[in-house]
N, C-alpha and C positions, 0 to 999 in steps of 0.2 A: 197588673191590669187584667182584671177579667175578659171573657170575650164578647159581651156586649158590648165594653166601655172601647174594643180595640175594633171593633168592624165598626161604631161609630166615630172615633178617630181617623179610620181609614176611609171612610165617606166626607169626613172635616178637610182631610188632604186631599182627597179626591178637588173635592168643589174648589181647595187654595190653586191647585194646580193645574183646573181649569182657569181660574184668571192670570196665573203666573202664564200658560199660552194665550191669552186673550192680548195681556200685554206687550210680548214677544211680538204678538203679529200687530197690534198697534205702531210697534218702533217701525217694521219696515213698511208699514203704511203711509202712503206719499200724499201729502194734505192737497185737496183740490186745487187751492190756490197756487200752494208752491209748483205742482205739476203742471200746471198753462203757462207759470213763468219759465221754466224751465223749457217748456214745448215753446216758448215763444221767441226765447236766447236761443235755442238752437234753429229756427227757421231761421232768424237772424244771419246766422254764422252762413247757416246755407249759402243763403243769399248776399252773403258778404263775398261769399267763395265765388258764384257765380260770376259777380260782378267785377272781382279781381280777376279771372280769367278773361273775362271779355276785354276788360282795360287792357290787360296785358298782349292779348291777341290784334288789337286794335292800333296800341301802340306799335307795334310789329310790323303792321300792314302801312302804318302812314310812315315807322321810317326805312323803309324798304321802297315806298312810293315817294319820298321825298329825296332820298339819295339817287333814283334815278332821275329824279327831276334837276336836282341841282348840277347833276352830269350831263342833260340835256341843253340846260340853259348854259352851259361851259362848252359847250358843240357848237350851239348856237351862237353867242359870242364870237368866236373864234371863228367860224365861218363867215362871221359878217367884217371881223377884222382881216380874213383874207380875200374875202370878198373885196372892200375896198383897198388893197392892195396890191389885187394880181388879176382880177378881171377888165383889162385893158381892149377890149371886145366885145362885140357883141355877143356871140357862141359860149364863153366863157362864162359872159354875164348872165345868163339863160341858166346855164350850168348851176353856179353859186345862187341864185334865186330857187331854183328846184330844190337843193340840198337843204337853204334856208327855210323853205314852206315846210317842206318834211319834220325837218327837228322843231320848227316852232309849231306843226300840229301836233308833235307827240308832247309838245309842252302844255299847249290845252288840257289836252288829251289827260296827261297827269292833274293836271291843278284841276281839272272836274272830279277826278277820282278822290282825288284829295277834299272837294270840300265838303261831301258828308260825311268823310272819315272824321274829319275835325267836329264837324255836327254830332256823330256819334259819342266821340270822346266827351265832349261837355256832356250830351245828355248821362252818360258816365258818372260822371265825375259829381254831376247832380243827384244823382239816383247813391253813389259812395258817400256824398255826405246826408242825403236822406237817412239814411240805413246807420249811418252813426248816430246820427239828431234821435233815432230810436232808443237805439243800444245806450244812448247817455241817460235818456228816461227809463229806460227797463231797469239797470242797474244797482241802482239805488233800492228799488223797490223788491229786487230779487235778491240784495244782500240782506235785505231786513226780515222775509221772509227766509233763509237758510238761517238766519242768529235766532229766529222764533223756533223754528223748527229742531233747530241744534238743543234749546231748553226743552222742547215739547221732550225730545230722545233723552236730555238726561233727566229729565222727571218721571220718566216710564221705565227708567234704569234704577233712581233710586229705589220707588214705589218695589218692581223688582226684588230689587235686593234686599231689602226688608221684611218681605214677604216672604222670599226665600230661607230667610235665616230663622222666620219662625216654625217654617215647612220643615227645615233643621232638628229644631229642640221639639217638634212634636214625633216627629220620624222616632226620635230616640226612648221615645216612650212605649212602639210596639214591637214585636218578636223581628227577628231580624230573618226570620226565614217567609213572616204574614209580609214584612216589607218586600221581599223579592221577587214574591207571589205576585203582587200589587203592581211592581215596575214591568214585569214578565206581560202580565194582562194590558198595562195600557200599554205599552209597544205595542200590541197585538191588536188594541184593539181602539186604534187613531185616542189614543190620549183618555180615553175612557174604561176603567177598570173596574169600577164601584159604582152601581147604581142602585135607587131606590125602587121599592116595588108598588104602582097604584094604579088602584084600580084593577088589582089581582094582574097587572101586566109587567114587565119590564120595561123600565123607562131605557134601556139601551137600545132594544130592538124590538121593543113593541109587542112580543109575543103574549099569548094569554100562558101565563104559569097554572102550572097543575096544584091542586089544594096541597097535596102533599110536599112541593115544594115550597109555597108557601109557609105552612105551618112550619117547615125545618128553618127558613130565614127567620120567621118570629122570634123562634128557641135563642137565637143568636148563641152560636154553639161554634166553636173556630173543631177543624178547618172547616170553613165560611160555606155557607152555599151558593152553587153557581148556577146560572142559569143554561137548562141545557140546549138553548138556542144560539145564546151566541160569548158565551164563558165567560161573563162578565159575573165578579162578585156582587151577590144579592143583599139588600137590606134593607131590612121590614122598620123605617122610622112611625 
């Protein structure tokens, strides 16, 4: 291969391997749709967690307020069962009436506490199956859009690899020290090695090229001419 036909090969690879990264960054590009759903399972979850905290916390508090109620009202009782079996007096009867107000206010005293904990729990447990009745409808729609998105990734894999294997059998048609050159410079210089030259400028970096480097790109004469702004291989299409 002469050296017209290889710095033009090497601008043909240039431009494949600009789309071979186009489609790389396609794959891990997250489609607007699938991203809301996905921001929207995970508010979800959030708010599944909050609400399991709360029930749990809530639960907590009413059976910790009902255990002591259920030992008040067993005080109570029993007070009134010795009440009417040992208060044979008036003094006495005084006595076991006192004791009895006491445990029967802190009985109130509980069942008031207790009944917007109960209120709480249902609105709970209303707001837990809300957030499900969600998560049933989101579900569906965000396993269909992962199965979309899962063919999108392997159709920008094949595309890919087919490209790549022809980027392959062209590679093997120029000098294997011009190919090193080429990988050496796009490392260097964000995926762009090979540019054309218009408008007497560098399409890499925009500079105005001097006539004399012009004229040497035209020659197209390997080793290549570089631009001495920002070393990117020149080529005069």
């Amino acid at each position: 291969m002469n050296a017209s036909s290889m710095l033009e090969t090497l601008y043909v690879i240039q431009q494949m391997d600009l789309e071979l990264d186009r489609l790389k960054s396609d794959e891990t590009r997250i489609p607007g749709d699938l991203a809301s759903a996905r921001s929207e399972q995970e508010d979800l979850q959030e708010k599944q967690e909050g609400c399991r905290n709360r029930q749990r916390e809530t639960r907590k508090e009413i059976q910790r307020n009902e255990l002591e109620l259920e030992d008040y009202r067993q005080k109570l009782g029993k007070a009134r069962e010795e009440q009417s079996k040992n208060a044979f007096d008036a003094r006495t009867q005084v006595q076991y009436e006192n004791q009895i107000q006491q445990l029967s206010d802190r009985v109130t005293d509980l069942e008031e506490i207790l009944a917007p904990l109960y209120a709480r729990a249902e609105e709970l447990t209303a707001e837990w199956n809300s957030l499900e009745e969600q998560e049933d409808r989101l579900n569906p729609r965000l396993t269909e859009l992962e199965a979309m998105d899962e063919n999108r990734i392997q159709a920008l894999r094949d595309e890919h690899d087919t490209k790549m294997a022809k980027r392959t059998e062209l590679l093997k048609t120029i000098d294997i020290r011009q190919v090193k050159e080429y990988e050496m410079i796009r490392k260097a210089r964000k995926g762009l090695a090979v540019v054309a030259i218009q408008n007497s400028r560098c399409t890499g970096c925009n500079v105005q090229l001097p006539v004399t480097i012009q004229q040497q790109a035209k020659a197209k004469k390997i080793p290549a001419v570089k631009c001495p702004s920002c070393g990117r291989i020149l080529v005069h299409l």
